[in-house]
Every structure is written in C-alpha cells, then in structure tokens.
PDB file of N, CA, C and O in Angstrom:
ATOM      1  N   UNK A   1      -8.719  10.614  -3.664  1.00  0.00           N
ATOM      2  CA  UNK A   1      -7.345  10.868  -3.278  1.00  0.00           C
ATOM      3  C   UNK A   1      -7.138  12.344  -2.947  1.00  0.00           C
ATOM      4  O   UNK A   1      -6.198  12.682  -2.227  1.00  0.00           O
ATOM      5  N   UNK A   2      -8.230  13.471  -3.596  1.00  0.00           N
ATOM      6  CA  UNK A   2      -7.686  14.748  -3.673  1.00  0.00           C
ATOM      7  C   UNK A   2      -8.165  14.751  -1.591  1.00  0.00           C
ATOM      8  O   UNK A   2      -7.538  15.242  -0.651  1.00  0.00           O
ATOM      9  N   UNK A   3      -9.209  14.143  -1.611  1.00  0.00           N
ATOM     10  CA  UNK A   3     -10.007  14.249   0.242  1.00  0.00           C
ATOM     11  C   UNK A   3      -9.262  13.770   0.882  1.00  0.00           C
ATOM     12  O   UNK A   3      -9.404  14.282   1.992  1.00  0.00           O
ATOM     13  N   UNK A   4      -8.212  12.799   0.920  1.00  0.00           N
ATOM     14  CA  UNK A   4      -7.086  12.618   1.182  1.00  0.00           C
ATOM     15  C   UNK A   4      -6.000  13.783   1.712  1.00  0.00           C
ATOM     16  O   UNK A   4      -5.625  14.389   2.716  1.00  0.00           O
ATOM     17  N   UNK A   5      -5.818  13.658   0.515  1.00  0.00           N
ATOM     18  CA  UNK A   5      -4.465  14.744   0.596  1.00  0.00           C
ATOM     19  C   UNK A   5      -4.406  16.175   1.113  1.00  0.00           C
ATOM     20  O   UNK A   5      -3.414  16.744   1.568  1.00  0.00           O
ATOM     21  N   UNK A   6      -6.013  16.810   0.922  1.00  0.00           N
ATOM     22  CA  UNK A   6      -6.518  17.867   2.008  1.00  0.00           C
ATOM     23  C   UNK A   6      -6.481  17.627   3.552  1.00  0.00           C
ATOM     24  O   UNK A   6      -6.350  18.509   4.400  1.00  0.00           O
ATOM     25  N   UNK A   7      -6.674  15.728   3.870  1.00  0.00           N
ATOM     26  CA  UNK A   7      -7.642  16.028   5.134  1.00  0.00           C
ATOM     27  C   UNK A   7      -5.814  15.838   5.893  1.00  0.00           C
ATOM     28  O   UNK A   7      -5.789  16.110   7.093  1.00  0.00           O
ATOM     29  N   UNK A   8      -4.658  15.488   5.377  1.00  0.00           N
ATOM     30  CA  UNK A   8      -3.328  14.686   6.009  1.00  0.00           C
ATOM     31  C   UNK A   8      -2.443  14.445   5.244  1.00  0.00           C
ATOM     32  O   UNK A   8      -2.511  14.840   4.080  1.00  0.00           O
ATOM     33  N   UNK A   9      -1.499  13.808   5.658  1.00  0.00           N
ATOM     34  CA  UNK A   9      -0.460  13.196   5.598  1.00  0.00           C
ATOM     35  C   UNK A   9      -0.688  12.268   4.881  1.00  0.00           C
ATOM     36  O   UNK A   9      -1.399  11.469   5.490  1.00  0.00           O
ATOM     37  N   UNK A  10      -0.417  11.875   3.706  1.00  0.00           N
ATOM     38  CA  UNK A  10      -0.852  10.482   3.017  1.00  0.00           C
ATOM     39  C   UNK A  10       1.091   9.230   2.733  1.00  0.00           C
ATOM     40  O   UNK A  10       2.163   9.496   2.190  1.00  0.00           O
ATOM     41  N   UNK A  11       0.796   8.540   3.132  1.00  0.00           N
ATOM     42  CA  UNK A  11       2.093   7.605   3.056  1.00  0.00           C
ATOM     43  C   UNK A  11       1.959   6.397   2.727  1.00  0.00           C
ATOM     44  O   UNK A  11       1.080   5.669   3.187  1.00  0.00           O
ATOM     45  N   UNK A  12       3.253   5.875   1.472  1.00  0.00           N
ATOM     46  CA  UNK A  12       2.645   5.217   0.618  1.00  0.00           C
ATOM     47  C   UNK A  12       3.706   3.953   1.283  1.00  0.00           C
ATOM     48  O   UNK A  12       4.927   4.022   1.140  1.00  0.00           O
ATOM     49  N   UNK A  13       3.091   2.923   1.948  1.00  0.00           N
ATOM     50  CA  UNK A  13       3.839   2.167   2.541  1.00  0.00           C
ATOM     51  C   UNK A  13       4.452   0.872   0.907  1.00  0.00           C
ATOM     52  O   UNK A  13       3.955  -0.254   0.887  1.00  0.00           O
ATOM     53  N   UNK A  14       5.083   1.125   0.203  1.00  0.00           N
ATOM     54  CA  UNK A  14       5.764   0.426  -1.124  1.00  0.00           C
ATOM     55  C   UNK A  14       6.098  -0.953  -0.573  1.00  0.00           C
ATOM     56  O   UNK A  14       6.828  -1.329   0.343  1.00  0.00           O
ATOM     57  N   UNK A  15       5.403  -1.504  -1.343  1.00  0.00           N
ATOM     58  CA  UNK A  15       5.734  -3.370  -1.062  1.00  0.00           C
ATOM     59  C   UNK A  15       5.174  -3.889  -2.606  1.00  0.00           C
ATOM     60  O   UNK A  15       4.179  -3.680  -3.299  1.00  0.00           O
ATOM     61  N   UNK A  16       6.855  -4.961  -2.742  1.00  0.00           N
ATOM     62  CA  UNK A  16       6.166  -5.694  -4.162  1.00  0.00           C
ATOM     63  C   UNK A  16       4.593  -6.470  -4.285  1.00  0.00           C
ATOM     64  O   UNK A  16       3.873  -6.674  -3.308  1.00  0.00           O
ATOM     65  N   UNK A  17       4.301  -6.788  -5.489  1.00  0.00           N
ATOM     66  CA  UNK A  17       2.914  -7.425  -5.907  1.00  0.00           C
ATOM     67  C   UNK A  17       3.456  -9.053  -5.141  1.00  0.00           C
ATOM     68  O   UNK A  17       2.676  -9.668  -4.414  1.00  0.00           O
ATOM     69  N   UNK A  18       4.545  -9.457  -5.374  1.00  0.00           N
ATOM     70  CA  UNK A  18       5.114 -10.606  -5.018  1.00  0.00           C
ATOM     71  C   UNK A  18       4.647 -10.814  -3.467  1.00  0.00           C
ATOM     72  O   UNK A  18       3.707 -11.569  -3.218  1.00  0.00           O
ATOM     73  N   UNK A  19       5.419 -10.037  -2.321  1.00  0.00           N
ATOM     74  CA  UNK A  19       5.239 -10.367  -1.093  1.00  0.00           C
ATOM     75  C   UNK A  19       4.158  -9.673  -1.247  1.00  0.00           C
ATOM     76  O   UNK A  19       4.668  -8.661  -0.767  1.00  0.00           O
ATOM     77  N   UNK A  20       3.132  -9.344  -1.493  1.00  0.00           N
ATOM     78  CA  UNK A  20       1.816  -9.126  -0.868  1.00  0.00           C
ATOM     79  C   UNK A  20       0.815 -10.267  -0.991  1.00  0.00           C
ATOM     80  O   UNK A  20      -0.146 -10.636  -0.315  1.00  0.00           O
ATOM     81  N   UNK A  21       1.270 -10.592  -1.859  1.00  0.00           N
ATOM     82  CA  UNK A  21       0.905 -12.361  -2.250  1.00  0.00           C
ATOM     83  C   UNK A  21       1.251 -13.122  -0.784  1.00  0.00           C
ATOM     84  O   UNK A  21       0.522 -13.489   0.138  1.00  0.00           O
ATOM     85  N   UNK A  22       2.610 -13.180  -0.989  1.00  0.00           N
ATOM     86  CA  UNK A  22       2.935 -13.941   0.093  1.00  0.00           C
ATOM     87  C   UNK A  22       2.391 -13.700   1.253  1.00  0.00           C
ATOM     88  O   UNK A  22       2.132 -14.686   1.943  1.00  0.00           O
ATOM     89  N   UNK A  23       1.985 -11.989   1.925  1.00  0.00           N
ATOM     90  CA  UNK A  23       1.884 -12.047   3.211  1.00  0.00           C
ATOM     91  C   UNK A  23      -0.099 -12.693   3.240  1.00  0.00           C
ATOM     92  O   UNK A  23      -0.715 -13.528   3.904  1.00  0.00           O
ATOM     93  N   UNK A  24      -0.335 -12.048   2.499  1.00  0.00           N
ATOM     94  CA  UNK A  24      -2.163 -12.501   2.487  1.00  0.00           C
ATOM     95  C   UNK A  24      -2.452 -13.750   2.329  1.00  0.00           C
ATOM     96  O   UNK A  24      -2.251 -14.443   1.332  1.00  0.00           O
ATOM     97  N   UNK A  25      -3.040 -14.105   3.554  1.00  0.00           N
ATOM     98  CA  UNK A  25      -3.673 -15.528   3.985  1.00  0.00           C
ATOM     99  C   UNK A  25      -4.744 -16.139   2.917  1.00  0.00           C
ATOM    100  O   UNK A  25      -4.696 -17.012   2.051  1.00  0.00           O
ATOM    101  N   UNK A  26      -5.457 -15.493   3.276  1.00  0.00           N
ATOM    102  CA  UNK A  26      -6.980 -15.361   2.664  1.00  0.00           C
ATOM    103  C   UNK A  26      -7.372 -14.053   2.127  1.00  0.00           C
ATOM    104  O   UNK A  26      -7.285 -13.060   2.850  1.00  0.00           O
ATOM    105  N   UNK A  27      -7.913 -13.944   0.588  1.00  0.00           N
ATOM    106  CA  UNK A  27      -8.225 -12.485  -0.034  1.00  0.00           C
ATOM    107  C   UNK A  27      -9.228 -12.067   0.214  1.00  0.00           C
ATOM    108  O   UNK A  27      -9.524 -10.911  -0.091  1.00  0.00           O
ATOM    109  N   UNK A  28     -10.340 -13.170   1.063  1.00  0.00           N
ATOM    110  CA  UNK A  28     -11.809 -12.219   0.981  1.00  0.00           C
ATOM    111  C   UNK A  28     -11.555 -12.300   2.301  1.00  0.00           C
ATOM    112  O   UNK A  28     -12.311 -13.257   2.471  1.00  0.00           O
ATOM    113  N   UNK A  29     -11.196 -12.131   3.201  1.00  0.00           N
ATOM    114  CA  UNK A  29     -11.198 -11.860   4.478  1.00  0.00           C
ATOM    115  C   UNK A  29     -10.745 -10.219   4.871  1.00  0.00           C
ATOM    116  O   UNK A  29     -11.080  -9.408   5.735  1.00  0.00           O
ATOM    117  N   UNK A  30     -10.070 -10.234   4.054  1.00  0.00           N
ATOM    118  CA  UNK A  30      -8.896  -8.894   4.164  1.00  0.00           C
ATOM    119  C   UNK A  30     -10.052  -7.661   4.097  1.00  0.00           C
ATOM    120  O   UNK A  30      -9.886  -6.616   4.727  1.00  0.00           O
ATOM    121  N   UNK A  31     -11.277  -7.917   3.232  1.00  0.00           N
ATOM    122  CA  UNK A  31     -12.295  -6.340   3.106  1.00  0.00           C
ATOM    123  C   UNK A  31     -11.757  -5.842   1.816  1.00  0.00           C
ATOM    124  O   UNK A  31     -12.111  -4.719   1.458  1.00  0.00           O
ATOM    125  N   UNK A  32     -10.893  -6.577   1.022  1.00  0.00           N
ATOM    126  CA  UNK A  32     -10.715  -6.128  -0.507  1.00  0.00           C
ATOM    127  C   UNK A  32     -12.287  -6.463  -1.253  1.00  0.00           C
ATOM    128  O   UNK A  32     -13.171  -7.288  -1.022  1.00  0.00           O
ATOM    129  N   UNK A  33     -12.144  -5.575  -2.059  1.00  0.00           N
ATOM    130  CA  UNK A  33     -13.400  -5.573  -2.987  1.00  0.00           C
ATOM    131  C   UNK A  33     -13.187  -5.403  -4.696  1.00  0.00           C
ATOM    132  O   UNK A  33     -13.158  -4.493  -5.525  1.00  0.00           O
ATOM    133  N   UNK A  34     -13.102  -6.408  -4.665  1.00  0.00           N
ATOM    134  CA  UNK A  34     -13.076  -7.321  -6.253  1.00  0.00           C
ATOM    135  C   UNK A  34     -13.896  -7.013  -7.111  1.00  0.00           C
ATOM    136  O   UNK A  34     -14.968  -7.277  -6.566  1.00  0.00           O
ATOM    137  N   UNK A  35     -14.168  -6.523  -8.367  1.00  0.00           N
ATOM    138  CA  UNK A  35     -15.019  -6.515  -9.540  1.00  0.00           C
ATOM    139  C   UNK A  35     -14.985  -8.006  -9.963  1.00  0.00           C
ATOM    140  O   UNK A  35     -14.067  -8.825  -9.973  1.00  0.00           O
ATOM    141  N   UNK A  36     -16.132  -8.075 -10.268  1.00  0.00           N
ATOM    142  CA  UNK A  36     -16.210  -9.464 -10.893  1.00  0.00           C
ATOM    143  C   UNK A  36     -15.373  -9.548 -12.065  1.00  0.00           C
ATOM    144  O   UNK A  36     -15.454  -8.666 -12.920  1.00  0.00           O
ATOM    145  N   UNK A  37     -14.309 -10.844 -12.238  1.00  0.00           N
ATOM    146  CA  UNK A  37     -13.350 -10.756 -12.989  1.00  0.00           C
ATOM    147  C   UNK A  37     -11.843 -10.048 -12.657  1.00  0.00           C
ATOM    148  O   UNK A  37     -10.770 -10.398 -13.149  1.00  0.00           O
ATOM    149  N   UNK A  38     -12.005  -9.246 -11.945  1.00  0.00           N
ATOM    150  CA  UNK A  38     -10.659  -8.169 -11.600  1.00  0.00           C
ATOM    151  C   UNK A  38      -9.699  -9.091 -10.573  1.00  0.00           C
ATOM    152  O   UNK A  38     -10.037  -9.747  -9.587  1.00  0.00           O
ATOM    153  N   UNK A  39      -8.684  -8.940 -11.035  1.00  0.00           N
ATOM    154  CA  UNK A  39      -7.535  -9.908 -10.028  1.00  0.00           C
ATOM    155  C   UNK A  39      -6.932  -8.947  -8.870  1.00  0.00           C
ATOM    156  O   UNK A  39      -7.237  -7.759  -8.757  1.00  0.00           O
ATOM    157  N   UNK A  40      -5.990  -9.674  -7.991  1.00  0.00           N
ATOM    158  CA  UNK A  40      -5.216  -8.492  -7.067  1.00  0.00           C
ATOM    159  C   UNK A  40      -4.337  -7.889  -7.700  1.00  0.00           C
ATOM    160  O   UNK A  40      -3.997  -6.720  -7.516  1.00  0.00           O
ATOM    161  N   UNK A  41      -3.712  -8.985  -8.848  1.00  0.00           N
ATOM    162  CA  UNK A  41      -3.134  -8.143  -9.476  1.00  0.00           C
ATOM    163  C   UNK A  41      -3.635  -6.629 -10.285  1.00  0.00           C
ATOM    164  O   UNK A  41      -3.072  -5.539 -10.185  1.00  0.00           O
ATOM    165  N   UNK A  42      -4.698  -6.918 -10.988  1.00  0.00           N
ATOM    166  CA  UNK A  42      -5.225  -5.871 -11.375  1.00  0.00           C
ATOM    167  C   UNK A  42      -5.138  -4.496 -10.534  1.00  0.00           C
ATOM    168  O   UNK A  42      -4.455  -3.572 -10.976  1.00  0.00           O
ATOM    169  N   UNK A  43      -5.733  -4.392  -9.502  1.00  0.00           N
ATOM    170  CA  UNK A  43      -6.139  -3.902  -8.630  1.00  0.00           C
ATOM    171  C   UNK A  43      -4.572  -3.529  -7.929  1.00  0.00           C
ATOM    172  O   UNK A  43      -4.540  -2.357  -7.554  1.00  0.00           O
ATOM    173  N   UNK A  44      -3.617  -4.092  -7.746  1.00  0.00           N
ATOM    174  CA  UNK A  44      -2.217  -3.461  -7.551  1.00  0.00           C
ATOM    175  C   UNK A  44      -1.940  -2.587  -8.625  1.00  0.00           C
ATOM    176  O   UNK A  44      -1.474  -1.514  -8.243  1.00  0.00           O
ATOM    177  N   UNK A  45      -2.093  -2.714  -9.972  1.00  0.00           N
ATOM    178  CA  UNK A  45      -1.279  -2.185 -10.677  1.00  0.00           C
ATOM    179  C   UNK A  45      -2.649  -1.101 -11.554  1.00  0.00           C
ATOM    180  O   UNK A  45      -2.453  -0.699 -12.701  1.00  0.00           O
ATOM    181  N   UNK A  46      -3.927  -0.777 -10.805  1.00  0.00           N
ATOM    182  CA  UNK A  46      -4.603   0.438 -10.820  1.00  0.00           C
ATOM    183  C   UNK A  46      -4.255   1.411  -9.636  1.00  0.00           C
ATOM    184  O   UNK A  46      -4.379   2.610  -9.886  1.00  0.00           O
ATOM    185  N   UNK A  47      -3.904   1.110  -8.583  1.00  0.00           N
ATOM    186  CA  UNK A  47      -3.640   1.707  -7.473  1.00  0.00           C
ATOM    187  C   UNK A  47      -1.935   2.083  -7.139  1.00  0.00           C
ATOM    188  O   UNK A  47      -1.572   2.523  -6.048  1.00  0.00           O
ATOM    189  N   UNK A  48      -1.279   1.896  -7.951  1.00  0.00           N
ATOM    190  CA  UNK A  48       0.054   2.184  -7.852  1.00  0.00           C
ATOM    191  C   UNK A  48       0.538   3.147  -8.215  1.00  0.00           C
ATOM    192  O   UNK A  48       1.425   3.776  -7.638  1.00  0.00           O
ATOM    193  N   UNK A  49      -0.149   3.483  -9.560  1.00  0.00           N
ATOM    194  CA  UNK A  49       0.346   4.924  -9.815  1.00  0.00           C
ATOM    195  C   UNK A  49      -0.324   6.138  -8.934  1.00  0.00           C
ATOM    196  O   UNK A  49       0.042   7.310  -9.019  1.00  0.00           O
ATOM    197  N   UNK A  50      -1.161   5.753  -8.244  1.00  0.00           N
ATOM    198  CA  UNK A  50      -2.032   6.761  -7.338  1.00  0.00           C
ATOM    199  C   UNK A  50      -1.180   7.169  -6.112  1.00  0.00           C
ATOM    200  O   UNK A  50      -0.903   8.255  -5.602  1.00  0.00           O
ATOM    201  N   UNK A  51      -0.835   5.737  -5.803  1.00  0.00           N
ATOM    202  CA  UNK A  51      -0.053   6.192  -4.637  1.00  0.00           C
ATOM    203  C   UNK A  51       1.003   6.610  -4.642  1.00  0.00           C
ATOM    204  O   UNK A  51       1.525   7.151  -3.668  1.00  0.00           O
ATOM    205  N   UNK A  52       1.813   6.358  -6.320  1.00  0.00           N
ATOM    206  CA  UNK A  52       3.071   7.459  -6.372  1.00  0.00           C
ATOM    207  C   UNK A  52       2.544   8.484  -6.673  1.00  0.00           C
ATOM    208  O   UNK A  52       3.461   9.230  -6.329  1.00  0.00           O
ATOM    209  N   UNK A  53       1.504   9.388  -7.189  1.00  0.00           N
ATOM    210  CA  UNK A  53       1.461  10.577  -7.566  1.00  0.00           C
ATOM    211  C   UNK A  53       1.079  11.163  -6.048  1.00  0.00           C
ATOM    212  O   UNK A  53       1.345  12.349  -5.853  1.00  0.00           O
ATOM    213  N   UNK A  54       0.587  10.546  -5.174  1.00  0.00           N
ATOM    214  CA  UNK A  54      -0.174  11.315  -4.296  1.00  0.00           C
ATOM    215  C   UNK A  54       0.689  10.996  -2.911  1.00  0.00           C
ATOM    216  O   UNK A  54       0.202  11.538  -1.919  1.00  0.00           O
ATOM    217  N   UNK A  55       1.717  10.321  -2.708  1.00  0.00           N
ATOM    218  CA  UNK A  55       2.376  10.440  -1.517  1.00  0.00           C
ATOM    219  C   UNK A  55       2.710  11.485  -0.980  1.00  0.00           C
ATOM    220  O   UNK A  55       2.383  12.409  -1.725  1.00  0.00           O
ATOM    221  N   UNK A  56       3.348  11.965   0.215  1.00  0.00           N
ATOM    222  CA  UNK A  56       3.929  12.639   0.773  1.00  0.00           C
ATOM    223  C   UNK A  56       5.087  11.928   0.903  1.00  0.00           C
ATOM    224  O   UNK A  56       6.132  12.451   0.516  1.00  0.00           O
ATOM    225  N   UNK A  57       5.095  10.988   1.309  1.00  0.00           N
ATOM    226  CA  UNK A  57       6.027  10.100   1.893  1.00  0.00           C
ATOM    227  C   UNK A  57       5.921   8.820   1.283  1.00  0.00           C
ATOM    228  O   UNK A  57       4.902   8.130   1.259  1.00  0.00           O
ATOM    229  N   UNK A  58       7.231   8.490   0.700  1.00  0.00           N
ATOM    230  CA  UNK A  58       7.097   6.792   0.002  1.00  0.00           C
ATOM    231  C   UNK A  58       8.028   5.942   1.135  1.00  0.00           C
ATOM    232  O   UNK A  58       9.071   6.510   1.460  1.00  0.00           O
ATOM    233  N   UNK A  59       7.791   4.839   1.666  1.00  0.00           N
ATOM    234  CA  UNK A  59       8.420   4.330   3.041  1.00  0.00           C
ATOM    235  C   UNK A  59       8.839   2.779   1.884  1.00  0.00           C
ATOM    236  O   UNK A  59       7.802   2.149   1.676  1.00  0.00           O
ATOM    237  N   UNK A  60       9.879   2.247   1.291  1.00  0.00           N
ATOM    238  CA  UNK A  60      10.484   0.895   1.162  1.00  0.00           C
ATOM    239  C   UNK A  60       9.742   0.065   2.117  1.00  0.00           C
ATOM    240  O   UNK A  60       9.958   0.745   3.120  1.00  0.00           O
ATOM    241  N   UNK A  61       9.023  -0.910   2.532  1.00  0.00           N
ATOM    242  CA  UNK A  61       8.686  -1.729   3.092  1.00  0.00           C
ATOM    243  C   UNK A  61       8.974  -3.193   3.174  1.00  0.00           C
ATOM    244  O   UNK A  61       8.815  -3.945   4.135  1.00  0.00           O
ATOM    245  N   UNK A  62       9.548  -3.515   1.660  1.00  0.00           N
ATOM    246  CA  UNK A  62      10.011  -5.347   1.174  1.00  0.00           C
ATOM    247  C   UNK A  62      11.265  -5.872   1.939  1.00  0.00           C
ATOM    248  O   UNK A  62      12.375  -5.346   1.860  1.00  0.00           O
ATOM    249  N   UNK A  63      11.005  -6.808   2.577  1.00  0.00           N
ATOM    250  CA  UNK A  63      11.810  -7.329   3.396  1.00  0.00           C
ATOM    251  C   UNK A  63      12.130  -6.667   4.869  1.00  0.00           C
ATOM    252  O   UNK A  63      13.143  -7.073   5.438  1.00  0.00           O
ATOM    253  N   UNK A  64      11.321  -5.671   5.517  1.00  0.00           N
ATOM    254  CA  UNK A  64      11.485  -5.334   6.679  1.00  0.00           C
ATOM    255  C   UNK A  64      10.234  -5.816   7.965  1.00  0.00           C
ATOM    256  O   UNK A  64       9.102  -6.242   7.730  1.00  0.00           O
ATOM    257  N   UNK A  65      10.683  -5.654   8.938  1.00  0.00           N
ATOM    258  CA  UNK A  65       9.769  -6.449   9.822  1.00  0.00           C
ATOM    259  C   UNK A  65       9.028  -5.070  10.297  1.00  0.00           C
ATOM    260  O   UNK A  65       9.576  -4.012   9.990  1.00  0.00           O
ATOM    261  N   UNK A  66       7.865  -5.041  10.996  1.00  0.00           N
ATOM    262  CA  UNK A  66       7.160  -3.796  11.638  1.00  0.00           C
ATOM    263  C   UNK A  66       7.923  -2.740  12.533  1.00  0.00           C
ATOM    264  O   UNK A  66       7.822  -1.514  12.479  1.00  0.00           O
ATOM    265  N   UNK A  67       8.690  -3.486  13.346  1.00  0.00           N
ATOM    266  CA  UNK A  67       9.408  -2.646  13.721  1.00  0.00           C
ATOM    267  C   UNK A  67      10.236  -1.541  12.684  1.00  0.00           C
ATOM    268  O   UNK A  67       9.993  -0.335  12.637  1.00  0.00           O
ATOM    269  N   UNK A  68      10.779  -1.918  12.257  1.00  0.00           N
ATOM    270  CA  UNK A  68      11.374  -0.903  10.917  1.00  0.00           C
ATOM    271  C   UNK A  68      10.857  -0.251  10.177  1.00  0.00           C
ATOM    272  O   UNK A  68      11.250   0.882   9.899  1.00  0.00           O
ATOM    273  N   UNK A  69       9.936  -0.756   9.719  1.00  0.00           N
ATOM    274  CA  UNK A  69       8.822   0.292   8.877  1.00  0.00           C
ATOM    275  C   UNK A  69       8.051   1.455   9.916  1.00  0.00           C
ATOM    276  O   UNK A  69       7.774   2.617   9.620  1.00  0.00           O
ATOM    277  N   UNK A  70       7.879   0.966  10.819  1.00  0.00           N
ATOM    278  CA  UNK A  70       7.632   2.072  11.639  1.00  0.00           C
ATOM    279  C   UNK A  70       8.570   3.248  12.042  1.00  0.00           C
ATOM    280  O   UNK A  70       8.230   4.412  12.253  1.00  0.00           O
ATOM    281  N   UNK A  71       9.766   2.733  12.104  1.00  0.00           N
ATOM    282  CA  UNK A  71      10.505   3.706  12.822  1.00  0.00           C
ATOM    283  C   UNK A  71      11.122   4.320  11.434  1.00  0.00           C
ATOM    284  O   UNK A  71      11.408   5.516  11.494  1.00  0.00           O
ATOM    285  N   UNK A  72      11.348   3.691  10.266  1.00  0.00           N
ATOM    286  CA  UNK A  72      10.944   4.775   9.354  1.00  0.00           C
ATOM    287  C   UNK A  72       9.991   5.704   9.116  1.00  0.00           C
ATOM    288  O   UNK A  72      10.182   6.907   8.939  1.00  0.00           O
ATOM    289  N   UNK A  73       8.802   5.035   9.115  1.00  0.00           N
ATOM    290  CA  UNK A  73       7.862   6.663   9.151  1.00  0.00           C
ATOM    291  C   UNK A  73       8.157   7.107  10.280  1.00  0.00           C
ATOM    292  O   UNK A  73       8.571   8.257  10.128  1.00  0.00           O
ATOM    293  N   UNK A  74       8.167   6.773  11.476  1.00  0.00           N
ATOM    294  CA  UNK A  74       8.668   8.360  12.300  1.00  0.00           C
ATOM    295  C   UNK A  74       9.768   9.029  12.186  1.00  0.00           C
ATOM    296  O   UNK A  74       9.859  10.220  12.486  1.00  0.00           O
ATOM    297  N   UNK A  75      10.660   8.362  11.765  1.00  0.00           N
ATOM    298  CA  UNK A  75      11.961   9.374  11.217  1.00  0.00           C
ATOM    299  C   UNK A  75      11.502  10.036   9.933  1.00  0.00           C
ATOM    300  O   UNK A  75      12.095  11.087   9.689  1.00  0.00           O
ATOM    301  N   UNK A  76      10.610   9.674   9.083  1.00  0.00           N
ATOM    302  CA  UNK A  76      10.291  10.355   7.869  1.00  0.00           C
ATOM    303  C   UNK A  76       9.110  11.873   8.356  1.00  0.00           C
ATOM    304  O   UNK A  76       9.084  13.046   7.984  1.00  0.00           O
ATOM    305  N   UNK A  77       8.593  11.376   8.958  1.00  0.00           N
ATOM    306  CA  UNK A  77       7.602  12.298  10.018  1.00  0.00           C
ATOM    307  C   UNK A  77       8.146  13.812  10.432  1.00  0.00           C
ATOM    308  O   UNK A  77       7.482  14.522  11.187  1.00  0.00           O
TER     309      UNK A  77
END
C-alpha cells in the first residue's frame, strides 16, 4: 500500500460486503485469490481498513450506476 500511495492517487471506490455479493457472478473467475479456507467475506473485512487508512479519496458507490461513480471521481479529482 505504501508503493501505492508513492506511485498516485489511490481511491477507495466504498461498496457494502452485501452488494458485492450481489454484483459477482462467479468468484473464481474474477482473479480473486483465496487462502484455503478464507471466505470473501474474510478477505473484505482484511482489506477495509487498508483502504480507509490509505485513501485519498473515499467515492460512496452502493446503489449508483457507473455513470455516477465516475463523475464523482472526476469531480473529486
């Protein structure tokens, strides 16, 4: 995260554990990488506090369509 935050802009696009469920089809398709045993949940709620400590930018994402989330980060930009 620190190679991150040197190399840019880091933005933490915020969406519940709930709709991420919902939007993901299939979990091994996506290029997630699972510990044997480790859930998505898990794995949401190791990576969450990372991305609040290390944002620049936190963007609301739940319940908006692409269009909107985009034109929030460029207004956040």
């Amino acid at each position: 995260m620190n190679y991150l935050k040197k190399k840019g802009l880091i933005i933490y696009l915020r969406i519940g554990f709930e709709e991420i469920v919902r939007r993901l089809n299939n979990i091994t398709t996506r290029g997630l990488v699972l510990v044997k045993g480790q859930s998505l949940l898990d794995i949401y709620n190791q990576r969450i506090p990372l991305y609040q400590k290390y944002a620049d930018i936190t963007i609301d994402c739940s319940d908006k369509d692409v269009e909107d989330i985009i034109e929030n980060v460029i207004n956040e930009i």
